[in-house]
N, C-alpha and C positions, 0 to 999 in steps of 0.2 A: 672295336669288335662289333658285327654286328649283333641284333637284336629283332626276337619276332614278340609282339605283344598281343595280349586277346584278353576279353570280360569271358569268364565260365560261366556257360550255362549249365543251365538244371542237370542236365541231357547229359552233359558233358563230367559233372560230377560226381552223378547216379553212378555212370560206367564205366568212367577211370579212362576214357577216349578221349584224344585231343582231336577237335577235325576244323575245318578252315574251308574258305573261299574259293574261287579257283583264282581270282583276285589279290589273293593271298599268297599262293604257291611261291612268286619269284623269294620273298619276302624271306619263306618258312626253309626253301632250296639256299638262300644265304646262310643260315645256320647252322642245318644237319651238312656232317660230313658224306661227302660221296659214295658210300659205302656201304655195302647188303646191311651191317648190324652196327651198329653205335652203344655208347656208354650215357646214359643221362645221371648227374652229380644232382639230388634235389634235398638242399640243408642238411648235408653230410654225409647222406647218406648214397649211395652208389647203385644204381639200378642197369644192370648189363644187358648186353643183346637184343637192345630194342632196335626193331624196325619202321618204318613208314610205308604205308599204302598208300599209294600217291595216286594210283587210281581213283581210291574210294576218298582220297583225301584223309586217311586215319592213322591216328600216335596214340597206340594203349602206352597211357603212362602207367595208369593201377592207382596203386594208392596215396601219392602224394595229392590227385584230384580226386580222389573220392571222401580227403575227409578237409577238403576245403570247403572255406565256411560261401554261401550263396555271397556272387555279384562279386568275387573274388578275379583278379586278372594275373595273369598269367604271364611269364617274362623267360622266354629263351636268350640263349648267349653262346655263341661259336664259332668256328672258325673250318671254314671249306678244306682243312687240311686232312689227309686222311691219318686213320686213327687219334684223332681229335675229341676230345669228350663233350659233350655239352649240359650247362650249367642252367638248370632249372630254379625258377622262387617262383613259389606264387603269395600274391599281397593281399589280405583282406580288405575289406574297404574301409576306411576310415574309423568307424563307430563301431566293428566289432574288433580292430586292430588290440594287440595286444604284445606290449614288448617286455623282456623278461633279462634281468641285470644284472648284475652282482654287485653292491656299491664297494667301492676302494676306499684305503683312509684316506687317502688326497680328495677324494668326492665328498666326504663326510666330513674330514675338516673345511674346506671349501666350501659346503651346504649348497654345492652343484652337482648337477648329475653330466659326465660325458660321454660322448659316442665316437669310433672309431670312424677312419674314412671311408672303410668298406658300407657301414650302415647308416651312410648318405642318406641312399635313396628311402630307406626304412622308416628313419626319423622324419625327412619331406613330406614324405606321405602322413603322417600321422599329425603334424602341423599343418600340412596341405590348407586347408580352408577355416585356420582359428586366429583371427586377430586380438579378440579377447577372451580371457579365460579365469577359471579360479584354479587354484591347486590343492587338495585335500588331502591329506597323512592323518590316519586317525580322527577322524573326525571334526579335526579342523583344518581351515579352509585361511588363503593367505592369496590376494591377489598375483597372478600368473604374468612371466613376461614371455614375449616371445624368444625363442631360442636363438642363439647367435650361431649361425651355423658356420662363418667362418671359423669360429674357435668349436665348433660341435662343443658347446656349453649352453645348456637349462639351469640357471639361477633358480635356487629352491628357497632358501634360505633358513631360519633358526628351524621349523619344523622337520627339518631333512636327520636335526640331533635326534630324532625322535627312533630312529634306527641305529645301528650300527654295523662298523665295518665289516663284509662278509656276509651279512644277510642279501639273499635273495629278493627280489624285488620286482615286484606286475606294475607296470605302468600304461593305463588303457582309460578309456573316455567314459563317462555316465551320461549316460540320456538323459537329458534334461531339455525342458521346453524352456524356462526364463533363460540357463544360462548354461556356459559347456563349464566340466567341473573335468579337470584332469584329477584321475585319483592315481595314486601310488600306496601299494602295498603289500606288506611283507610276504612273503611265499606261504601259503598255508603247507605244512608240512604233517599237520596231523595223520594220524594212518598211513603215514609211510614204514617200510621195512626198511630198518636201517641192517646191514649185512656184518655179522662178527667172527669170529673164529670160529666157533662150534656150528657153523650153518651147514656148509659144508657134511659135517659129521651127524647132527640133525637128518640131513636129507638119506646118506646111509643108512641109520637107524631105523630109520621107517621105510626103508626097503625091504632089511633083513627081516624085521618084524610083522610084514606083511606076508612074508612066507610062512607055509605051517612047521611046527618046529621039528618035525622028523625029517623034514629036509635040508639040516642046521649037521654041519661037519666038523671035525675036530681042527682044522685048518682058520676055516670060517671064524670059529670063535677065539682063536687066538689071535687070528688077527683084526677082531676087532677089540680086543683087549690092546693091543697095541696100538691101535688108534686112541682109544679114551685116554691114555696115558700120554701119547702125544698132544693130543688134544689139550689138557690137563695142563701141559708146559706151555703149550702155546696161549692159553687163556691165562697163563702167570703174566706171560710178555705182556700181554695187551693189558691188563690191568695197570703193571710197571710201567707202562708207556705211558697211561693215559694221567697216571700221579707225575710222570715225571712233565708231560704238556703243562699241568697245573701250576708244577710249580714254578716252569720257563713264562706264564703267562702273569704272575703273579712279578716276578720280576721285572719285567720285561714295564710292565704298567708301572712299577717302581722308576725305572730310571727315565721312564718318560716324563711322571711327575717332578722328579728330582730335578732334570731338563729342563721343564719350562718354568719351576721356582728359580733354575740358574741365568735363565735368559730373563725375564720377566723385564726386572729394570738395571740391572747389574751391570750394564756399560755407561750410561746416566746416571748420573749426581744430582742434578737438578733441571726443571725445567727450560733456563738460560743453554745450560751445554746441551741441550737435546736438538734447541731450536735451531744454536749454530752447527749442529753436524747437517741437520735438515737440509739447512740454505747451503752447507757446502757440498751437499752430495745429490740435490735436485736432480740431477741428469740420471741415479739410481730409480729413479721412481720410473722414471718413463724417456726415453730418448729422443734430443734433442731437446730439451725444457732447458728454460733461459730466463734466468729472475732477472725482471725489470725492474721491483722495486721492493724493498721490505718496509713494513708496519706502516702500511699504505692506508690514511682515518678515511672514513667513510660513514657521512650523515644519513641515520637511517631516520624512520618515521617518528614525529615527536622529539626530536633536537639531539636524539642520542647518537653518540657517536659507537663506532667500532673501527676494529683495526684488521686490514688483512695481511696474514703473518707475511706470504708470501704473495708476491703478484707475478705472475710466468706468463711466459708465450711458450705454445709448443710448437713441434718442428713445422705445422700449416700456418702457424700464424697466430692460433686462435687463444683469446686471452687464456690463464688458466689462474684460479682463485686458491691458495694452497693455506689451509688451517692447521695446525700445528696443537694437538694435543697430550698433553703430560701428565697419564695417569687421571684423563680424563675423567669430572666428574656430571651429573646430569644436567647439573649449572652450562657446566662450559659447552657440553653438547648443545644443547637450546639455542646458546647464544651463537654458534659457528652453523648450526641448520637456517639459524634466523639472516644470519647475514646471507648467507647464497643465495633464501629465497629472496631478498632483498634484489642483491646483483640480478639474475636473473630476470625478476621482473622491473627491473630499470636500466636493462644494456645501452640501451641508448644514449641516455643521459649522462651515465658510467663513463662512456667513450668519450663523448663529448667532454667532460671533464676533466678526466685524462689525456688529451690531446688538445685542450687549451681549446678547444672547438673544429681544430682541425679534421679531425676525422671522426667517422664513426664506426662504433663495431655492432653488428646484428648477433654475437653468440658470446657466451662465456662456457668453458666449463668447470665443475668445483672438484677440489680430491682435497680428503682427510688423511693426515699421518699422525700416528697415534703410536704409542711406544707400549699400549696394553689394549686389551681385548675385551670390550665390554657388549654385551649381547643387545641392549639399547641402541649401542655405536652402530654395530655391523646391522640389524635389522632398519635403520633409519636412511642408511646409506646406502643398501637393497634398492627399498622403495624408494628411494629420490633419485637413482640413478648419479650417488656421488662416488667416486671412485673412493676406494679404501686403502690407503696402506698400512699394515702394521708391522715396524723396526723391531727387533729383539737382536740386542748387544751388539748395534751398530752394524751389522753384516747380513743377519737373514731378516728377509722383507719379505711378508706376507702381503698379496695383493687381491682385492676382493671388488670386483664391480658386475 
């Protein structure tokens, strides 16, 4: 589909007028449909009967550019067909951008934020020009990764619990001269009017009573006697509704907990049967993964030895280091973070090693499988960039990288 692009000027702002080049014209003629009056669509909302002065070069949009924020650009999208609508955004720039979410519980279990394929372009722009960054929730601050935009996933991590599912959420930049600080947070709702049953009947009310009362009729009054009485029943419902929400929400939190005390370790007996479902269901973690070798020792610094539970290749080739934890504890953590950094900063050697000198490898990578969920675990494995899985009851596998 084509596309016409422009930076708003001042000009252009002030007066809710689109105007252009004459440079511009073939560009602006690919977009509008051929036709006296058109429809422009700008963020949902529907603006009809616009025309073009083609002479004067001018597109009153109104008020989609009049409360765009300065140095904002501007993005058409259409099709030469007639009766064809064309779909208007306009993007802020970078630093005053400001995007606005609903987190889901899959985002909040996950301690990621996603985005849909429509706001692509939305999210590009807002990462546009930040290679490094911090991320702030509340007041604290947790080194920032770049987003993967083929999964449109921002890794947040434990700070992300800091909210909950449902809440509304501003995700936009702080000026700052040392460093860029993505902040996220909660929707301020304060002084909002939330709308009830009696609103409605409220706005009535202060109709009839803004009248003088000798112009109040015996119809008048009975039928707002009839109102208040409906009214009455219908503020019963909403009360009734919102006890009975209570109490589905209350349950509801019940059997989720019941849930994950049933899943927790209840397919597992012990650490031995955990490791061999591990080694037999490797290919569940990731496809194409191929154990080359189990309880593979490896001398790290100072003569100590360790063990890697599993050792893989995945579908490219590339080694992959698999650690096997049981009810992990912060012992066993240390010691499987210690060994990767190990591998990692000795690929070379590693390979050479394992290939009796014939070959060498230039990469490894590491993934944790763990049968419980410790907030040490998953924040350590965030920041080191090690893939996480976590098994409950042999069948659901949680995956965190």
């Amino acid at each position: 589909m084509k596309e016409f692009r422009k930076k708003l000027s001042s000009h252009e702002i002030e007066t809710g007028i689109l105007s252009w080049s004459a440079e511009e014209d073939s560009q602006l003629r690919a977009v509008i449909p051929p036709t006296l009056v058109f429809d422009v669509i700008c963020e949902g909302q529907e603006f009809a009967n616009l025309s073009v002065e083609w002479e004067k070069r001018n597109l009153f949009i109104g008020e989609p550019l009049s409360i765009a924020a300065a140095d904002s650009e501007l993005v058409l999208t259409g099709s030469r067909e007639k009766g064809a609508q064309v779909n208007c955004q306009i993007f802020a720039p970078q630093e005053k951008m400001v995007i606005r979410k609903c987190l889901s519980h899959q985002e909040h279990n996950g301690r990621y934020l996603k985005w849909f394929a429509r706001e692509d372009e939305l999210y590009n722009r807002l990462f546009s020009s930040r290679e490094s960054f911090v991320i702030e929730i509340a007041g604290k601050r947790v080194k920032g990764r770049i987003p993967d935009f083929e999964r449109r996933k921002l890794m947040i991590g434990e700070l992300l619990r800091g909210f909950a599912p449902g809440d509304d959420l501003w995700i936009h930049w702080h000026h700052a001269k040392e460093e860029s600080v993505l902040i996220i947070e909660r929707e301020d709702v304060v002084g909002r009017v939330q709308p009830d049953g009696s609103t409605p009947l409220r706005a009535l009310v202060t109709r009839l009573l803004s009248r003088p009362l000798g112009e109040f009729n015996e119809g008048e009054v009975k039928g707002l006697i009839v109102l208040l009485e409906e009214n009455k029943k219908l503020w019963e419902r909403i009360v009734n509704f919102q006890e009975e929400n209570r109490r589905l929400k209350e349950q509801v939190n019940m059997l989720e907990s019941l849930f994950e005390q049933f899943t927790s370790n209840s397919f597992f007996n012990s650490k031995k049967e955990f490791e061999v479902w591990v080694a037999d269901h490797a290919a569940l973690f990731e496809k194409g993964m191929r154990v080359i070798h189990r309880n593979y020792t490896v001398n790290i610094s100072g003569g100590r030895k360790r063990r890697i539970d599993l050792l893989c290749q995945d579908r490219k080739g590339v080694l992959v280091a698999i650690q096997i934890l049981f009810s992990p504890e912060p012992a066993q953590i240390t010691e499987a973070l210690e060994l990767i950094s190990h591998l990692r900063a000795n690929i070379e050697a590693f390979g050479r090693e394992l290939t009796a000198g014939q070959f060498k490898s230039s990469d490894i990578r590491a993934m944790i499988v763990a049968n419980y969920e410790k907030t040490d675990l998953v924040e350590q494995c965030l920041q080191k960039q090690i893939k996480l899985c976590l098994v409950k009851s042999g069948c659901l596998i949680d995956v965190l990288e």
